[in-house]
N, C-alpha and C positions, 0 to 999 in steps of 0.2 A: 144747348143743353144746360139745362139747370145744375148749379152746384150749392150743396149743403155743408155748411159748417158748423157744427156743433165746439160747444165749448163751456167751459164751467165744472166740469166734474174734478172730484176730489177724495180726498179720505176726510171719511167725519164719524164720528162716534155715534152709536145709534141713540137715537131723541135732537141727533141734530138736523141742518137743516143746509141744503144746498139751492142754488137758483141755473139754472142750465139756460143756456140761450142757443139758438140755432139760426144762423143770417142764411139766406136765398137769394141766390147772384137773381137777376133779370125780375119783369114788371109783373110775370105772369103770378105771381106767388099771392095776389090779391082773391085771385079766380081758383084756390081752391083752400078743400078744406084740407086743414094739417094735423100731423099726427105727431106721439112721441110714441118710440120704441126702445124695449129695452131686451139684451140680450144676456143671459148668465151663462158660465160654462158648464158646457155639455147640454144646454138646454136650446128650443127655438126663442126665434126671434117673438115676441108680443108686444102686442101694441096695448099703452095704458091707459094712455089718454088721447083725447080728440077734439079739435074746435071747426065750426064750421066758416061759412066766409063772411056771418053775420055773429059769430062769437058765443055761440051758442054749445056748451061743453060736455061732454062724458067722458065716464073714468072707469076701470075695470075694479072689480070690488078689493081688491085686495089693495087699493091703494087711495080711493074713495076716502074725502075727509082730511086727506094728506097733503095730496099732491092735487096743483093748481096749475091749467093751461091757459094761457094766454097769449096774443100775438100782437104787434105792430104793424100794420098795413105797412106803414110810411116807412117803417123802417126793412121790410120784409123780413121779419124774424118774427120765431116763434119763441115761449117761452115757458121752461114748465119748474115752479115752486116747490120746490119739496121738504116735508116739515115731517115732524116725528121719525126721521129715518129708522128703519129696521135691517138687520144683519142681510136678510132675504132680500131687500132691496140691491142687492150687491149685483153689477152688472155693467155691461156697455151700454150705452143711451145711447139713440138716433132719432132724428125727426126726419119727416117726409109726408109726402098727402096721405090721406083718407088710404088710400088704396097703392102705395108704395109705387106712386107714377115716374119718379126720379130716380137717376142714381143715387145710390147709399154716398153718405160722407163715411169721412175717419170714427165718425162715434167721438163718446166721451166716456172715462173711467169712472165708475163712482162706486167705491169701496167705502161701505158701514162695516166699522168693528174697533172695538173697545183697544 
């Protein structure tokens, strides 16, 4: 079984800027495409961004221009850039495939506000 660690999140004032990374234990992590999620309270889980296994990326609009996915094969970690924070970006982040084939890790906190 696959395991997800996320890590990176933080408080940061909004217009800042945090870097999130996410490691995947085992080799399989080459063979698919990954995802970031993020969850606020009271609210579902969504997915924001996405990379494929040739690095190919989409983002959900509200965060488009912002926030940047990337991954390391070699390293099996995923990685997502986040710039301009806004207060609404405020949430648990998670990564996992395209289609949430893994279990969930712990997440990560990332609280925007002044």
């Amino acid at each position: 079984q696959v395991q997800l660690v996320e890590s990176g999140g933080g408080l940061v004032q909004p217009g800042g800027s945090l870097r999130l990374s996410c490691a995947a234990s085992g080799s399989i992590f080459t063979t698919y495409q990954m995802a970031w999620y993020r969850q606020a309270p009271g609210k579902q889980r969504e997915l924001v961004a996405r990379i494929t296994t040739g690095g190919s990326t989409n983002y959900v609009d509200s965060v488009k221009d912002r926030f940047t996915i990337s991954r390391d094969n070699a390293k099996n970690t995923v990685y997502l850039q986040m710039n301009s924070l806004k207060p609404e970006d405020t949430a648990v982040y998670y990564c996992n495939t395209r289609f949430a084939s893994w279990s969930w890790g712990q997440g990560t906190q990332v609280t925007v506000s002044s």
